[in-house]
Each structure stands twice: as C-alpha cells, then as structure tokens.
N, C-alpha and C positions, 0 to 999 in steps of 0.2 A: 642251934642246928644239931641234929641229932647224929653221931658218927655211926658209918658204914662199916662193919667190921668184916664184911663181906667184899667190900668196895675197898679196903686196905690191902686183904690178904689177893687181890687179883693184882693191885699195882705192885705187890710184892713178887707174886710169881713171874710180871710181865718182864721186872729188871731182872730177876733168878734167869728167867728163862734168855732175856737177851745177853747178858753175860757169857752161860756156855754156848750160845745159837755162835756167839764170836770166836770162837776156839775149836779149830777146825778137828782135831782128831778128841776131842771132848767124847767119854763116856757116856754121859748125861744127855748129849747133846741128841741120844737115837727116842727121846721120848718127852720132846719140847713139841710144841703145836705144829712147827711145819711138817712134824711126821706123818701127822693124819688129817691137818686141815689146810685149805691151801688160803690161809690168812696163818699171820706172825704176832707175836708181840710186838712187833709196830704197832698193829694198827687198837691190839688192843690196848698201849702206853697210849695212844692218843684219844681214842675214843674214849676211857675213863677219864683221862686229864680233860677232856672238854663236859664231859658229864659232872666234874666235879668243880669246873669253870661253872655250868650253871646252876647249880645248886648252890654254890657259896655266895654269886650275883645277886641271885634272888633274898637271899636270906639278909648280905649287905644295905641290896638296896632299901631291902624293906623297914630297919631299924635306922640306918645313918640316909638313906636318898641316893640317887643315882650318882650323884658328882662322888660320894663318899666311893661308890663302887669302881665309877672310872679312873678314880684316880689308886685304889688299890689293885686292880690289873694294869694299869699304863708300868707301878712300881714292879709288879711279877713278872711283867716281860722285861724290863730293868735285868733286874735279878737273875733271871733264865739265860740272858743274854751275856751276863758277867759270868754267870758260871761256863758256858761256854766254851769263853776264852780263857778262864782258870782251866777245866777241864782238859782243853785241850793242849794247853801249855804241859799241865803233869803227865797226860798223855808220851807227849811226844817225847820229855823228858826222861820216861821211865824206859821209855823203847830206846832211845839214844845212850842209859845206861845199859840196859841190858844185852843190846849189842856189845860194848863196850867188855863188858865182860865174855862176851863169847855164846851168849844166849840170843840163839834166831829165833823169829815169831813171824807169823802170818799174819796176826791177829788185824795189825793195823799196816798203814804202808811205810817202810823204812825211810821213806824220803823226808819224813815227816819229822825223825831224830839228824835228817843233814839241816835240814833250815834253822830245828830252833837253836842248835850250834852256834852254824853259821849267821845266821840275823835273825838273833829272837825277837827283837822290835817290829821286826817287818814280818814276823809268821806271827805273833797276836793281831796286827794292824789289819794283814789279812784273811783272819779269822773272825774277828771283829768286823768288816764290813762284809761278810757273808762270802766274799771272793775263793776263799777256802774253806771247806767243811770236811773237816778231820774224818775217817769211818769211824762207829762207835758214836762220837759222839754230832755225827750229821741231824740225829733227831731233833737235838737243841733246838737247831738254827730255826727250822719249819715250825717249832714249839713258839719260841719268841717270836715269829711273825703273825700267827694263828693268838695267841693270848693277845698281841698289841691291838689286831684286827677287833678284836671282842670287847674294847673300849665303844669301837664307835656301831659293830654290828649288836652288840646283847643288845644295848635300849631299840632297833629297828624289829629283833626278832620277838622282843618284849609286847612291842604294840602291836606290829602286822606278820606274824609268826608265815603265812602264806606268805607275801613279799621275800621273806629272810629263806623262804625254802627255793623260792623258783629264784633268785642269782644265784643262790648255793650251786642249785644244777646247774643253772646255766655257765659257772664260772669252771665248775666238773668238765662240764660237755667240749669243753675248749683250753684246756688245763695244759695239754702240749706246748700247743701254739703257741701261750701266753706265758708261760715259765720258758720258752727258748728265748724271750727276747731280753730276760735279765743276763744281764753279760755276769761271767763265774767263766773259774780256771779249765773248768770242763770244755771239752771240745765244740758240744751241742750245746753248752749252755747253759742256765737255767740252777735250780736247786736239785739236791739228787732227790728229797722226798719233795718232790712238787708240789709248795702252797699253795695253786688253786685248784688242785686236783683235792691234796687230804682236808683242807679247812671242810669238804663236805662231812668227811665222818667227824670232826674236830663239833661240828656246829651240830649233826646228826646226834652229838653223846651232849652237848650242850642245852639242846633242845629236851632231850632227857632229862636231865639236872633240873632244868628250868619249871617246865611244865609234867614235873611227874606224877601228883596227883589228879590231872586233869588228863594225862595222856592214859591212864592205868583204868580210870573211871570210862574211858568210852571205851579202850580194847576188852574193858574184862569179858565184856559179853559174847566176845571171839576169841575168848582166850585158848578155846580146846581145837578149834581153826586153825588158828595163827598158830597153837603145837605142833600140829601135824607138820602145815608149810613150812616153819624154822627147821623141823627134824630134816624132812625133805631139803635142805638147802645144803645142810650142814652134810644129810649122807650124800649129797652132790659132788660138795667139794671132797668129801673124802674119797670117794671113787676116784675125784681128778688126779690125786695123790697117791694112791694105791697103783692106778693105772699105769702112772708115772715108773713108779717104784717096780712094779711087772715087768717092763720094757717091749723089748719085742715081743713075745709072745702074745701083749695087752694089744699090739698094737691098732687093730680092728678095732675094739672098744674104746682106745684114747681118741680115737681119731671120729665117732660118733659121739665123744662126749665134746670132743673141739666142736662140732659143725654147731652145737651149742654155746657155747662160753668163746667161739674164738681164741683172743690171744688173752695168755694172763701179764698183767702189769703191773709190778708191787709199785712203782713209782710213779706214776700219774694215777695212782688207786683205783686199779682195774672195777668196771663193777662184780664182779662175779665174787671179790674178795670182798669188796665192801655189803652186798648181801650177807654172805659167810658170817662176817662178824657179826651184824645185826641181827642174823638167825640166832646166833649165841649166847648174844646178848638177852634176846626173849628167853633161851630156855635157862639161861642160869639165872633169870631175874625172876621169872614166873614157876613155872614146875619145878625148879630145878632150888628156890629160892629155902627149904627147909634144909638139904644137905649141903648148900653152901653157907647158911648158918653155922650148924654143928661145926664142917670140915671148917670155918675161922676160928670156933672158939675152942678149938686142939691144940695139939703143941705144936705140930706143924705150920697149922691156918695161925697162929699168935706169934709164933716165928717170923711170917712172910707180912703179916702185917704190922710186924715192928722196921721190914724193909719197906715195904709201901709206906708208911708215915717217915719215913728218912727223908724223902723229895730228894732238892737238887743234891745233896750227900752223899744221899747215897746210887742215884745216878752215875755220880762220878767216881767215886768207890767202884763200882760194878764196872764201868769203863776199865779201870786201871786191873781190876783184878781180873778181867779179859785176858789185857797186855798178859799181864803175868801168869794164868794161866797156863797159858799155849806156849809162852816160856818154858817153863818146866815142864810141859806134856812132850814138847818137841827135843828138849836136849836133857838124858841121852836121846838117842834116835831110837826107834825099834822098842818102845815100852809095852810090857805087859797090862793087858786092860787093867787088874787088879791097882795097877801103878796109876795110871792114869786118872781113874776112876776116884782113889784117893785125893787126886788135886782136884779132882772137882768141887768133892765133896767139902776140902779144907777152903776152896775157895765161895762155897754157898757159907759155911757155918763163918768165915770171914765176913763176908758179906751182911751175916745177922748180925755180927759181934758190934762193925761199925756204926750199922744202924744202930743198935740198942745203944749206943754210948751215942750218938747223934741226940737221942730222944734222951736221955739221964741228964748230958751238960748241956752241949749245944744247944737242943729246943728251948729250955726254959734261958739260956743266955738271949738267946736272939727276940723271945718275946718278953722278956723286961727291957732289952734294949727299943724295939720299938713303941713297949711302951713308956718308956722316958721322954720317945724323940714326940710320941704324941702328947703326954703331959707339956712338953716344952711349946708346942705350937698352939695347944688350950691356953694357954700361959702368954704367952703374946697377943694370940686374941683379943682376951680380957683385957689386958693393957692397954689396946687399941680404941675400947670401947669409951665413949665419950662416963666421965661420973652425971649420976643421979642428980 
C-alpha cells in the first residue's frame, strides 16, 4: 500500500492544531481552522482516521482475507481503547501535579486531578467503561466505538456500499435521541462526541479509503462542478464565521445565513459542518492535490508528518502538552504575546521531537514485537497440523 505523505502531514496538523485549539489564551491558536471554517480538527482527526480505516481494510483484506482484517481492527480498537485510559490517567496526573505546584490551567477540568488522587482505580474503571470521558482526550472514546463498529460494518459497506450509506444516515438523522439513552456521568447523557451522529463522517472518509479509485473514476467527469460547489460550501461556512467574529454589526447577515443552516452542532455532527469538511476534502484531494504534495514534502509538511505517523503517541503527547501548555501561558498572569507565542511554539517543535523519536524506537519496537507475537501463532499453527 502505497503511503500518503499528504494524508500524514494533515493527521499532523489536525493533533498540532488540536493541542493549541486546547489552550485557551494560545498565540497560535487565532490561526487553527475554527478561525475561518466552521468545522475543527475533530472532525478532520476523524474523517482521515476512517479514510485510512478503509484503505488499510481493503489492502488487508485483499492479501490475508477478511477474518485477517477483522481481527486486525477488533485489536486497534483494543489499543485505542487502552490508550485512553493510559491517556487519561497522565492526563489527570500531570494536572494534579501542576496544581500542586501552584500552576492553574483551564485546559482540562480540575476535578479530574481530585479523583485520580483520591480513587485512581475507580477514575480508570470509569474511563474505561466510557462513564467518564476526560476533555482532550474525549475523541478516544468515539474513535474506539467507530474502529470496533468497522469489524462488522466494513464487510456490509464492502458488498452493498448503498445499504452501508442509507443506516449511516438514517442512524445521523436520529443521533440525539439515540446517544441520550446511553447512560454517562453527563446530565443528558450519552457520549459528548456522539457515536451515531460522527460514525457518518467516520464511514463517509472510510468509504473514501475504500472505494477511491472507483469513486475518483465516476467524479472526475464533474470534477470542475463538484470545484465550484465545494468552493461554495466552504465560502459558506467561512461567512458563518466571519459573521460570527463581526458581531452586531453582522447581525442582519448572520441571521440570513441562520435562516439557512439553522443551528450548528459540533456534537451530534451538524450537517452544515459535515458538508464543510467534505467540500475540503475535494479541494485538497483534487485541485488542490499538486500544492498539498510539495507543502508535505518541505520541512514543515515532513515535520507534521512525522506527528501524523506517531498515532496513539503522539495523540497523547499532544493531550498532555495542552495541560502543559496553558500551564505556563496562564502562570504568570498577564504575559506578553511574544511570551506566549514562545510556548506555543516549544510546545509544536515538542510535539515533533516526540513523534520523531516515536518513529526512531518506539515504531520499529512495537512492529518486531508483533511480529514475533505473529511468528509465534504461524508456529503453533503448524504444530496443530496433522504430519504428511
């Protein structure tokens, strides 16, 4: 399978940009996507992660067979799942020291350094059955339900690609209703990034993955069409955002762009946002795909795609150097941008540092380790097999 170096350096931007999106008086933070579009790196951490769910399905299934595939996402939502609760453990930890020292933070919620104290068995337990989801690291949780789902939906969208679109919607179109009835510490309920609301973009960038030479082969003939309307979608939402950002003044115009889009919903995944991304997704995949080339293979784009190839690592890196962050931005009080602007910055080139050494030891540990654990299971196998 052939790597995306375009498709690394945007999972790198997406954790870049979620990290200072977490730190509220952040420098950085006046020129991350919700400034000009009214989608986040939510929703594009998720829509690549399912885009690159089915690109690697497909590629799986096609050399080892389906079971090889279900049983290698049943392991990733595994994994997704345990980092989690490692995550969120350091998480809470580092906020519980940093208090401790005298150092206040917005970033995450402080109640979160009284429990793992007080009953850190009983704050993994429940973080671990989803009952709690830490902020920061709330993506997880909806990550691990969306990958486990894709054991049993990939083979369904595999055969009847229709079928696998019309529940997507229809599981969207009632995504409220259906996340209030999981019981969680929340008042209302439910997940805060609502699994049957995003599993639609989750399975929308999967279907991508999946069927992308076949999906590229019937748009290309619409491809100067399909530019125009993504441009249009995208200057939509930036209007919504600008309008926003005007205030009164805008207000006549905000309020002709509401009588369109209604209300926006980042958490049962408004559609007006999930349009937004998908327009985006066209023009940086099509038009757009010659200077998202070059800008990966710069020092910058080879930077941020040594954060994207980190994964869970550096997921949780970028969690923790949130915390930390907004630690230091907020104490002293009253810092000069130049000050500020600083930790942002030491906290992006931190952020590469770990990745890059992720990818030196770590990667190549963790893929001779699994592949010992899979020599070991060929090996019993054979054992098994009756002699000649």
């Amino acid at each position: 399978m052939t790597r995306l170096i375009a498709l690394d350096m945007l999972r790198g931007y997406a954790l870049l940009s979620i990290m200072v999106n977490h730190m509220p008086i952040s420098v950085m933070r006046g020129i991350t996507l919700p400034n000009f579009s009214i989608f986040d790196a939510s929703e594009l951490f998720v829509l690549l992660s399912g885009f690159l769910v089915g690109m690697v399905w497909r590629s799986v299934e096609a050399r080892q067979g389906r079971r090889a595939a279900q049983v290698r996402f049943a392991r990733r939502s595994f994994e997704v799942w345990r980092a989690m609760i490692i995550g969120a453990v350091l998480v809470a930890l580092l906020s519980a020291a940093l208090w401790a020292s005298g150092r206040p933070h917005t970033a995450i919620w402080n109640q979160y350094a009284v429990w793992i104290l007080s009953n850190p068995l009983g704050f993994m337990a429940t973080v671990g059955t989803f009952w709690l989801q830490p902020n920061i690291i709330d993506v997880l949780a909806v990550y691990v339900v969306l990958i486990a789902a894709a054991v049993v939906v990939m083979p369904v969208m595999l055969r009847w690609p229709l079928l696998a679109a019309v529940g997507s919607v229809l599981l969207w179109w009632n995504a409220p209703q259906l996340n209030a009835m999981i019981p969680n510490h929340r008042t209302e309920g439910g997940f805060l990034f609502n699994p049957f609301g995003w599993q639609m973009l989750f399975l929308t960038g999967a279907a991508m993955g999946a069927f992308r030479p076949q999906l590229m082969a019937r748009l290309w003939p619409w491809r100067h069409l399909l530019t125009v309307l993504a441009l249009g979608m995208f200057a939509f939402g930036c209007a919504i955002v600008i309008g926003a950002r005007i205030g009164e003044p805008a207000l006549a115009f905000r309020e002709a762009l509401k009588s369109v889009y209604g209300e926006i919903d980042k958490w049962n995944l408004d559609g007006a946002r999930y349009l937004a991304i998908v327009a985006a997704a066209w023009l940086v995949s099509v038009p757009l795909a010659g200077p998202m080339q070059r800008l990966a293979a710069s020092l910058p784009g080879i930077a941020m795609q040594q954060i994207g190839r980190g994964g869970l690592w550096s997921f949780i890196a970028c969690a923790l150097l949130s915390v930390l962050g907004d630690a230091f931005q907020m104490t002293p009080p009253g810092q000069p941008m130049w000050q500020r602007l600083a930790v942002d910055l030491w906290a992006c080139v931190t952020l590469w540092w770990v990745s890059a050494l992720w990818l030196d030891y770590g990667a190549p540990w963790q893929r001779a380790r699994k592949d010992r654990r899979a020599m070991r299971r060929q090996m019993k196998l054979a054992a098994r097999r009756p002699m000649a």
